[in-house]
The first five atom37 places (N, CA, C, CB, O) and aatype in JSON, in Angstrom:
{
  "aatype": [20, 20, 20, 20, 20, 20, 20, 20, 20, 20, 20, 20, 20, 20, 20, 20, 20, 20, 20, 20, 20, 20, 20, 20, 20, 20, 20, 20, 20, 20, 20, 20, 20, 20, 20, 20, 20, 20, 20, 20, 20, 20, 20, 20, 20, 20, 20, 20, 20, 20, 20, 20, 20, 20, 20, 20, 20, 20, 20, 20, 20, 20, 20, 20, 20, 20, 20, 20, 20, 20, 20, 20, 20, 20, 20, 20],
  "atom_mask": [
    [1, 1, 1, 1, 1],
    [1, 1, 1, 1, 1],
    [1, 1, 1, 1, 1],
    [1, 1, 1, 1, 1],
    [1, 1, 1, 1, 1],
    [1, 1, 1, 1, 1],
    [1, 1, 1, 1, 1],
    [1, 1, 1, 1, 1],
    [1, 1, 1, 1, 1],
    [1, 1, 1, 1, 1],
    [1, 1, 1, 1, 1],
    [1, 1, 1, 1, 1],
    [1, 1, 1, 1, 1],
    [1, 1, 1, 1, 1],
    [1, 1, 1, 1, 1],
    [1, 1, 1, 1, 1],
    [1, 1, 1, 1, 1],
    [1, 1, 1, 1, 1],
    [1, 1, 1, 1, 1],
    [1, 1, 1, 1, 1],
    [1, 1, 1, 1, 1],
    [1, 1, 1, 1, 1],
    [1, 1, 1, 1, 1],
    [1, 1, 1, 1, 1],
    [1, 1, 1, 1, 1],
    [1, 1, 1, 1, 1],
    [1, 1, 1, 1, 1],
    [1, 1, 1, 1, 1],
    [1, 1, 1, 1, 1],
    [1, 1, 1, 1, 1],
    [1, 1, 1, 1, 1],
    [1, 1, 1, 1, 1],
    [1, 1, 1, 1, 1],
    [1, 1, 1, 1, 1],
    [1, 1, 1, 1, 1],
    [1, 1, 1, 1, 1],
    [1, 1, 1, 1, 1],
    [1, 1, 1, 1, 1],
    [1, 1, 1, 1, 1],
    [1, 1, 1, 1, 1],
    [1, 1, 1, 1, 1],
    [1, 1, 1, 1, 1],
    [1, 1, 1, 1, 1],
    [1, 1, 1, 1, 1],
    [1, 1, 1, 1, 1],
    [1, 1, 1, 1, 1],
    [1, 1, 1, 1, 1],
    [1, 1, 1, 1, 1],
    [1, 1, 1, 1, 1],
    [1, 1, 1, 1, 1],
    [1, 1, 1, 1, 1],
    [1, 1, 1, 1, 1],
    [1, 1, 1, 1, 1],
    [1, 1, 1, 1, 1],
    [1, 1, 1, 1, 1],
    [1, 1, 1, 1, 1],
    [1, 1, 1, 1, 1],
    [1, 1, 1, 1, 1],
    [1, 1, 1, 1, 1],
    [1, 1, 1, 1, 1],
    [1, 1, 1, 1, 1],
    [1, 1, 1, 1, 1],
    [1, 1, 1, 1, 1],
    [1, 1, 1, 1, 1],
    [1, 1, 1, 1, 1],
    [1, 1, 1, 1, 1],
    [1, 1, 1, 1, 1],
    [1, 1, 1, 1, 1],
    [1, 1, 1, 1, 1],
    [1, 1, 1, 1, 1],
    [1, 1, 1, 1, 1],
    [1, 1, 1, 1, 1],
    [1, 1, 1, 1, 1],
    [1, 1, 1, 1, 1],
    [1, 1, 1, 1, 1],
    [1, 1, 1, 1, 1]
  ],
  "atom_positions": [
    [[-1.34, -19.22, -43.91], [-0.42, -18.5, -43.05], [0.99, -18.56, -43.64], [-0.43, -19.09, -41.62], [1.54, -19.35, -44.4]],
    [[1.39, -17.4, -42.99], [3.27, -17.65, -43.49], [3.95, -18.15, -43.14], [4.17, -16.95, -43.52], [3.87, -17.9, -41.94]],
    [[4.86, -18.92, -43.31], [5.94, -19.7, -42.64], [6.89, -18.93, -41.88], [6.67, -20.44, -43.58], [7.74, -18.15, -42.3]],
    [[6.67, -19.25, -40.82], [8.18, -18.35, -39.91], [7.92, -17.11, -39.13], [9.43, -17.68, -41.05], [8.7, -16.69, -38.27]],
    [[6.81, -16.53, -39.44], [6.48, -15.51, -38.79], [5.45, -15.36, -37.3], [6.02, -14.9, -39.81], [5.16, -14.4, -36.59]],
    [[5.11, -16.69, -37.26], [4.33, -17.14, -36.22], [4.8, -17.46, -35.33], [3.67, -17.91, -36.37], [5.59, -18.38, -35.56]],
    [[4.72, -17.01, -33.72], [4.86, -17.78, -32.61], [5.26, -19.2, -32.5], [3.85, -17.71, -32.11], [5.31, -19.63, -33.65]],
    [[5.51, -19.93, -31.84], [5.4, -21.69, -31.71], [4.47, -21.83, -31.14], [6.43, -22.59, -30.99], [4.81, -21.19, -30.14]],
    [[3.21, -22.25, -30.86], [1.92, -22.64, -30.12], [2.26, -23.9, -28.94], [0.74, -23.22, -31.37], [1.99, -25.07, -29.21]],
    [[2.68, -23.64, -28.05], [3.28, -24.91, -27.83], [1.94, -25.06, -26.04], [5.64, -24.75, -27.63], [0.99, -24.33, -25.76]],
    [[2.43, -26.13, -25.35], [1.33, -26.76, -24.16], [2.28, -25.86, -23.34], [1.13, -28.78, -23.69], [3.5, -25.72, -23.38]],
    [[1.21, -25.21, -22.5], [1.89, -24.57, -21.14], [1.33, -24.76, -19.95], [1.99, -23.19, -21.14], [0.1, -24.7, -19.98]],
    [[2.03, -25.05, -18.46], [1.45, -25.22, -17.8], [1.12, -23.98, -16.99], [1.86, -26.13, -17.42], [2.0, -23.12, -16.95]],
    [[-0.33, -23.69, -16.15], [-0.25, -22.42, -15.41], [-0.52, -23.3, -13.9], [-1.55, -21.02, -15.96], [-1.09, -24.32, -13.51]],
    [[0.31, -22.15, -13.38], [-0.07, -22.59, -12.26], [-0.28, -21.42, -10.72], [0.99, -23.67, -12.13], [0.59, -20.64, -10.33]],
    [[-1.05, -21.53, -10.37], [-1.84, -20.79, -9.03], [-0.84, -20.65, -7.87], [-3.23, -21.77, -8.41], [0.14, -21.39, -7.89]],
    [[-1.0, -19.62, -6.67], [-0.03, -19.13, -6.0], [-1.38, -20.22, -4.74], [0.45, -17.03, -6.08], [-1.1, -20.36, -3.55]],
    [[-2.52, -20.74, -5.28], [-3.09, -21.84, -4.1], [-2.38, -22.83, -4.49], [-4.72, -22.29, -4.0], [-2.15, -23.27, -3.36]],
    [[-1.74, -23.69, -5.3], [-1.7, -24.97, -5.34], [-1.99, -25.14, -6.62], [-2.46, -25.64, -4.46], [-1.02, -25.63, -7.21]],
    [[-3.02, -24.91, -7.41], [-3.55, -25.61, -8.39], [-2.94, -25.43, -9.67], [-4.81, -25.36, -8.46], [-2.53, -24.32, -10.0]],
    [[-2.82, -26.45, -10.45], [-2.12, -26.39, -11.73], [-3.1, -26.73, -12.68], [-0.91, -27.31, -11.84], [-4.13, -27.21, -12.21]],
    [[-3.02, -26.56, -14.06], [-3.56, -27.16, -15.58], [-3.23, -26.77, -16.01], [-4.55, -27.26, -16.2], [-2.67, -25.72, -15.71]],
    [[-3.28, -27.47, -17.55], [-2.4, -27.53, -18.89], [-2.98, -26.7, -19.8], [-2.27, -28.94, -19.57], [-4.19, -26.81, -19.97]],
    [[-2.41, -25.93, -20.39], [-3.56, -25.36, -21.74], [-2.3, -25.49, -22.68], [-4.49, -23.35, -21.67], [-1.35, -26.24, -22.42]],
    [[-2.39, -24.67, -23.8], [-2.2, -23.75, -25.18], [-1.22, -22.33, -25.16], [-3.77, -23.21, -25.6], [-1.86, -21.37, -24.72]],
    [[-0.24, -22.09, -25.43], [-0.28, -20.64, -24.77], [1.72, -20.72, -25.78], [-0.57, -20.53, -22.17], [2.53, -21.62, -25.95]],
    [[1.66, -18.99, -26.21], [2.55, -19.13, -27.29], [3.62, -18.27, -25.98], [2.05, -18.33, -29.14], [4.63, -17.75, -26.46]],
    [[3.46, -18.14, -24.6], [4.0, -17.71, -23.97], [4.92, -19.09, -22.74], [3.0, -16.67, -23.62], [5.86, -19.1, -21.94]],
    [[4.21, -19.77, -23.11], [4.67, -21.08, -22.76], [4.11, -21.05, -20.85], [6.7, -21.22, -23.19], [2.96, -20.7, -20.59]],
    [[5.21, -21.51, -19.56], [4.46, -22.0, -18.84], [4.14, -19.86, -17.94], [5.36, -23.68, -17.9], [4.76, -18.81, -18.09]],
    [[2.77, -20.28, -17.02], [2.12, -19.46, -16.88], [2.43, -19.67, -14.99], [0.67, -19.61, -17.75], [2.75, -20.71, -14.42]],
    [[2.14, -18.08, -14.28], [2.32, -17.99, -12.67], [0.97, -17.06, -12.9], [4.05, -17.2, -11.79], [0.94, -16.17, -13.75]],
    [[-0.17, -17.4, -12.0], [-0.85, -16.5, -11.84], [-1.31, -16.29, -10.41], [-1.71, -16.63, -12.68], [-1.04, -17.22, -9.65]],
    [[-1.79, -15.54, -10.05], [-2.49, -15.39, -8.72], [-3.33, -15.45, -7.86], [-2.56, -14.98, -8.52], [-3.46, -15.22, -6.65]],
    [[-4.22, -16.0, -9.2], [-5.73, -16.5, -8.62], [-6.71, -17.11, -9.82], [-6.6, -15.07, -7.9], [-6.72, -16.66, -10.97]],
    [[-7.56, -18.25, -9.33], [-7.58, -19.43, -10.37], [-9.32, -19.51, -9.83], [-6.23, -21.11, -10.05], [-9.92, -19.2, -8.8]],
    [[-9.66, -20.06, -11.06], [-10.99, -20.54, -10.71], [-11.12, -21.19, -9.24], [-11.4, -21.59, -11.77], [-11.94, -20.75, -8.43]],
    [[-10.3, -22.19, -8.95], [-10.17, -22.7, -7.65], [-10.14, -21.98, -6.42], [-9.2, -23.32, -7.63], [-10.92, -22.22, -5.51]],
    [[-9.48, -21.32, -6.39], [-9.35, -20.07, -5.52], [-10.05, -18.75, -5.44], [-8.3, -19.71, -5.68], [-10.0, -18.17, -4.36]],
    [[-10.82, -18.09, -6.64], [-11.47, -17.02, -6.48], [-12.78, -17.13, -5.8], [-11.57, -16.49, -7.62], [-13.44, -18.16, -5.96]],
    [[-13.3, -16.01, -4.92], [-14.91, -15.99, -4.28], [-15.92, -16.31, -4.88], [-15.39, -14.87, -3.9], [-16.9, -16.84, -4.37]],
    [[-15.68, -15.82, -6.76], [-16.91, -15.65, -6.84], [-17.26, -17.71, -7.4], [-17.27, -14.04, -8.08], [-18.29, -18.37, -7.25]],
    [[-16.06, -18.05, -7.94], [-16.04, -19.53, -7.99], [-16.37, -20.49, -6.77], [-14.76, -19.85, -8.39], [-16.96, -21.55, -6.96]],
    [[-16.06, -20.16, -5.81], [-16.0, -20.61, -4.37], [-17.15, -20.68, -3.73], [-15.23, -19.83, -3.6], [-17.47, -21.77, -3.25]],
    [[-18.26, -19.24, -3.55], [-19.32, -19.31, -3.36], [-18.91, -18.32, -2.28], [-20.0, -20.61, -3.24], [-19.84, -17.63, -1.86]],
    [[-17.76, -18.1, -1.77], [-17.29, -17.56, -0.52], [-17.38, -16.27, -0.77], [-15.95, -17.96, -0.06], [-16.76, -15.53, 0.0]],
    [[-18.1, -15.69, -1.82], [-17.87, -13.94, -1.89], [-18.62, -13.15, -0.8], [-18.46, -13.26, -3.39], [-19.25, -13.77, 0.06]],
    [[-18.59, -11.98, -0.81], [-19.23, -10.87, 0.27], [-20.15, -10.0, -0.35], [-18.15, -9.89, 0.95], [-19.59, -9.36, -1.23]],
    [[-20.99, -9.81, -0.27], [-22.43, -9.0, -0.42], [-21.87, -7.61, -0.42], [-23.66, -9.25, 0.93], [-22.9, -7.03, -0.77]],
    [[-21.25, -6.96, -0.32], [-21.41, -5.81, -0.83], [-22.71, -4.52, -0.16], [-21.62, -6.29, -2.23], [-23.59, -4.3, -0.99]],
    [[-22.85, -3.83, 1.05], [-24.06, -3.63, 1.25], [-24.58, -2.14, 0.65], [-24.22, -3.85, 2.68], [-24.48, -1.11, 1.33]],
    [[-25.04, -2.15, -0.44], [-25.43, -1.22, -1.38], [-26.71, -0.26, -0.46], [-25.98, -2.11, -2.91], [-27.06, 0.92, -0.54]],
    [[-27.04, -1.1, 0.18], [-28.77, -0.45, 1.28], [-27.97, 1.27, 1.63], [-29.21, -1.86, 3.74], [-28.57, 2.17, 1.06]],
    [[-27.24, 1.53, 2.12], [-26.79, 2.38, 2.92], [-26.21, 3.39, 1.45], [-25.65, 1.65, 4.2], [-26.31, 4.62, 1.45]],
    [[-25.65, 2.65, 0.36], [-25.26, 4.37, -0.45], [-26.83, 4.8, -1.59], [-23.25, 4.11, -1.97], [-27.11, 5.76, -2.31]],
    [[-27.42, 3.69, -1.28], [-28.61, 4.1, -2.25], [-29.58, 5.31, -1.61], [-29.61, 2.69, -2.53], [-30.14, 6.3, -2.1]],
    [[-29.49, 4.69, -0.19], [-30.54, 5.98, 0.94], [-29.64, 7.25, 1.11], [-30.92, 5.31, 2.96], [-30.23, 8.31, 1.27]],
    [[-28.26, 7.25, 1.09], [-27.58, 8.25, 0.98], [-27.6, 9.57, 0.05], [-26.72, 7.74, 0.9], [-27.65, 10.77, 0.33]],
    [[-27.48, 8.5, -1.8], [-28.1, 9.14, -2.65], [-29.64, 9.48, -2.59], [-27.81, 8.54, -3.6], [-29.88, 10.23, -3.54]],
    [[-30.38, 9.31, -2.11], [-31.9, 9.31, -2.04], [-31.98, 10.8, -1.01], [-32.67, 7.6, -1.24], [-32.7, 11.76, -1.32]],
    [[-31.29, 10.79, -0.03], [-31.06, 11.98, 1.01], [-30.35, 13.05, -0.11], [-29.89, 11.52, 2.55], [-31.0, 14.08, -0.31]],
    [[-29.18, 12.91, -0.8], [-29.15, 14.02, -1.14], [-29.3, 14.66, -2.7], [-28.15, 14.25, -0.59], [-28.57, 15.18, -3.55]],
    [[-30.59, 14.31, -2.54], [-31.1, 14.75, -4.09], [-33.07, 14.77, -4.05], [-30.36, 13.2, -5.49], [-33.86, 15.13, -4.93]],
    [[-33.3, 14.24, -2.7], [-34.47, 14.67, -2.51], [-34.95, 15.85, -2.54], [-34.74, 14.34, -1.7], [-36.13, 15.84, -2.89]],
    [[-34.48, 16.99, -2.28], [-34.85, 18.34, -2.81], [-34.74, 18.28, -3.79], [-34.33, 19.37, -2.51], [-35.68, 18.8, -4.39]],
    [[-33.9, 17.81, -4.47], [-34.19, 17.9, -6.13], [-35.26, 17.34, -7.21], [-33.17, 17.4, -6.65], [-35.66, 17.66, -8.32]],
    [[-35.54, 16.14, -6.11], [-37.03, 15.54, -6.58], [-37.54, 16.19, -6.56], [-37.76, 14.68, -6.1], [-37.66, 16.87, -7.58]],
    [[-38.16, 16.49, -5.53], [-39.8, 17.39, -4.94], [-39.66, 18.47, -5.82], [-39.97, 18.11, -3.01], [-40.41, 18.34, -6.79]],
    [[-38.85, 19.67, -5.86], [-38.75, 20.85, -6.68], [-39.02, 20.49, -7.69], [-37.69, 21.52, -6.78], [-39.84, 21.24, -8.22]],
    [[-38.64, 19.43, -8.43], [-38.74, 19.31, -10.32], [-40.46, 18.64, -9.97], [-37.11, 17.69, -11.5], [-41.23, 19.05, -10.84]],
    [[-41.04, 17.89, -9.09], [-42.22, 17.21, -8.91], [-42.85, 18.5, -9.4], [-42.61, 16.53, -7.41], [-43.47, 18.53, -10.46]],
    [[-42.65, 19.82, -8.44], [-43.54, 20.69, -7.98], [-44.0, 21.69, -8.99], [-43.02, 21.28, -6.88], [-44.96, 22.4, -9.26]],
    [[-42.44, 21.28, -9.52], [-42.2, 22.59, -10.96], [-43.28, 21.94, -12.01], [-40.16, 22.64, -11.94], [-43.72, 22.56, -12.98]],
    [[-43.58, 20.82, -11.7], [-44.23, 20.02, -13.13], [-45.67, 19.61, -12.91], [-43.37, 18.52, -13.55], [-46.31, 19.05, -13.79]],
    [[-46.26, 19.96, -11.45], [-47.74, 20.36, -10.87], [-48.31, 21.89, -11.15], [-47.69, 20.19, -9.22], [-49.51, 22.17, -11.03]],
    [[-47.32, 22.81, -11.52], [-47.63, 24.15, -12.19], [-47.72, 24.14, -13.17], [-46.99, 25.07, -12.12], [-47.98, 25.18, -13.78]]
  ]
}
């Protein structure tokens, strides 16, 4: 590498808008973020299901004519 043209690599701390702090690496030095392993759903276990049942039968309603016709076209 070249001398002088590099960042400083220096320890930064980040820290969470819950509480939580840790140390890393970072050529930006200390870190604010908004949401941390500690705090996110899907880390937590606390996430929400999402209920997909209702747009899948939706799509299924409107393209069922389009099934059957191509079925029918391909029984001739």
């Amino acid at each position: 590498m070249k001398k002088g043209i590099h960042p400083t690599y220096k320890k930064a701390v980040v820290t969470c808008v819950c509480g939580n702090t840790f140390e890393t690496r970072s050529t930006a030095g200390d870190l604010h973020v908004e949401i941390c392993s500690s705090c996110h759903p899907f880390f937590t276990g606390k996430q929400k299901l999402v209920d997909t049942a209702g747009r899948v039968e939706r799509f299924n309603r409107k393209y069922a004519k389009k099934i059957q016709t191509s079925a029918e076209a391909e029984k001739t």
